[in-house]
N, C-alpha and C positions, 0 to 999 in steps of 0.2 A: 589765361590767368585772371582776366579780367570777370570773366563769367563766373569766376569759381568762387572768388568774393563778393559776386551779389548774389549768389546761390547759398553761400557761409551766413552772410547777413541775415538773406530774407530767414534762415532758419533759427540763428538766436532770437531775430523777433517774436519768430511765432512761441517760443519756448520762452521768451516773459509774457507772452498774450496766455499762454496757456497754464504759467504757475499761477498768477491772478484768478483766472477763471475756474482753474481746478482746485485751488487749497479756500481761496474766499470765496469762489461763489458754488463752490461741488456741481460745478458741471450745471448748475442749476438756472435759469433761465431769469429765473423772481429772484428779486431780494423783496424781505419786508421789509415797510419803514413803518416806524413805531414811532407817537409822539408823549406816548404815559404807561408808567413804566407799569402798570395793570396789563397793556397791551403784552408783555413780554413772553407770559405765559403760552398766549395762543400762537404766537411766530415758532416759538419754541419747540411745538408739541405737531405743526405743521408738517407732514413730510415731502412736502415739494421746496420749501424755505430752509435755505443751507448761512445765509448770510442776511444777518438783522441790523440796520439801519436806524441808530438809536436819533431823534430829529427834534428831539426836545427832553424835559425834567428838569434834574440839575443834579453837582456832582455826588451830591449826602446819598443818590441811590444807588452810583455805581458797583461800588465794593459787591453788594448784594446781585444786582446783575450779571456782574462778569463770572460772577461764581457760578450761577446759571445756565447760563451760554456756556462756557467754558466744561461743566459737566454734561449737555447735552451735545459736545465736542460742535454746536456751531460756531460761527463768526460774529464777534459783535464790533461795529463802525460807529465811531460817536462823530454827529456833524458838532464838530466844535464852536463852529459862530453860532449854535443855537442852544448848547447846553449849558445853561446856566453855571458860575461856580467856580469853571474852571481857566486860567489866566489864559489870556489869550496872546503868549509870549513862547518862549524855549522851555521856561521853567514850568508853565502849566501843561507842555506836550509830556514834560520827564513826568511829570507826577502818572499823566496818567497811562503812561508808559510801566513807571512802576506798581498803579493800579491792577493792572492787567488786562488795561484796552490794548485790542488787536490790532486796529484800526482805525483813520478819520478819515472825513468829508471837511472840504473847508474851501472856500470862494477866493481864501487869501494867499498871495504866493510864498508869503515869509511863513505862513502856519505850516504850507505843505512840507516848506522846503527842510525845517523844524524835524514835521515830525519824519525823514526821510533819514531825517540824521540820528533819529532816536528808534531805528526799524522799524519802522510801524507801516502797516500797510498803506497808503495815499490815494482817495480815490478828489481828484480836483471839480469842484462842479461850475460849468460852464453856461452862463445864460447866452443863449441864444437868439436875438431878435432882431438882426439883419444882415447882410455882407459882412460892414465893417467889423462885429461883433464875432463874427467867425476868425476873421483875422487878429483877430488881438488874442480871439482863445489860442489859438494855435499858436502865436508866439511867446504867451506865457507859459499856458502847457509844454512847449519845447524847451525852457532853459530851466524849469523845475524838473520835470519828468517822472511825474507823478505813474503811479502804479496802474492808472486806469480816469480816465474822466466822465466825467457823466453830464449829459448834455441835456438842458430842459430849454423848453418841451420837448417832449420824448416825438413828437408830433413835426417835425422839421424834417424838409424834405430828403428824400436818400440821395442827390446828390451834395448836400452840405455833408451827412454822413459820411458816406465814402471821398468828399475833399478830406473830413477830419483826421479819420483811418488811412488815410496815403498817406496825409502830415506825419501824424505824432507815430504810428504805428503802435498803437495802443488799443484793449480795449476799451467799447466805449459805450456806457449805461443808460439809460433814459431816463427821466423820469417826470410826471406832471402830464395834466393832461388826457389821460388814458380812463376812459370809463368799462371798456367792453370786452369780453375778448376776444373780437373782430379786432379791436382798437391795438390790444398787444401781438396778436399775431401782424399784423399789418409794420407793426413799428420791427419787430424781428426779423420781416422778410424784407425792409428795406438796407439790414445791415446790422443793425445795433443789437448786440453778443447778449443783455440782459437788461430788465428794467427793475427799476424798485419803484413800489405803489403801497400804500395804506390801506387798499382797497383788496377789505378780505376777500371778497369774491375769486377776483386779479390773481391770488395765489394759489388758485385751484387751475389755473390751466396749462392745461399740456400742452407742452410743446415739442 
């Protein structure tokens, strides 16, 4: 009996690793991040880029964005502690909830937890830069439970990766860091399901 409920578990995991990765990232490997809202076109119009990474502006452009995204049926992710405009409380998650953002990115536990409660997709980003720092992600990622975290530098060795991914059972993004694509192939063969990069290059490689 015992066997058949870690068998039952490990399979609802895989099936939130896999709606994340298949309805917000399309199977796709790249996310774009985008920091002006000029950039939105070329993400847009990309066909390896399924999930757009909005990482600055402020909120006067959304309305016009979402409508974009939303008709090229991609994903649009706004990092909230970086776009100007919008409250950084419950009541600025509902706005742009009711905007028509899919999505956020956010450093903060009470934003994630926020927009969790207002469905919106959660990807948590987690700075990385030693032991301890692994540890505190992992236990704030645990009692949020965010959709997906994203771990910078994307460049951190794959055994902090796979500590992460045993932890949280989530997946888990890169980002930062990454110039080549020696550099994103390397970071996807140590674990990490996808990365987001600015670097128009970066979303031209297959993987």
């Amino acid at each position: 009996m015992k066997n058949i409920l870690i068998i039952d578990l490990f399979l609802v995991v895989r099936g939130k690793d896999m709606e994340f990765l298949t309805k917000v990232m399309g199977q796709s490997h790249i996310g774009a991040a985008i920091r002006r809202v000029e950039d939105l076109e070329e993400a847009i119009r990309h066909p390896r880029v399924h999930a757009i990474f909005l990482l600055g502006g402020d909120i006067n452009y959304l309305p016009g964005m979402i409508k974009k995204v939303r008709a090229s049926e991609k994903m649009l992710l706004t990092h909230i502690d970086l776009v100007e405009g919008i409250g950084k409380d419950r009541a600025g998650l509902h706005l742009i909830k009711r905007m028509g953002v899919q999505g956020i990115v956010t450093t903060k536990s009470n934003l994630a937890k926020f927009a969790k409660e207002e469905g919106l997709w959660v990807v948590q980003r987690l700075f990385i830069v030693d032991s301890e720092s692994v540890k505190t992600a992992v236990r704030v990622a645990e009692n949020i439970k965010p959709h997906a975290v994203e771990v910078l530098p994307a460049t951190i060795p794959q055994y902090v990766i796979q500590d992460i991914k045993k932890s949280l059972r989530l997946p888990v993004l890169g980002g930062g860091l990454l110039k080549t694509e020696s550099d994103v192939k390397e970071t996807i063969g140590k674990g990490i399901d996808a990365i987001t990069t600015s670097l128009r290059h970066l979303w031209n490689v297959a993987l």
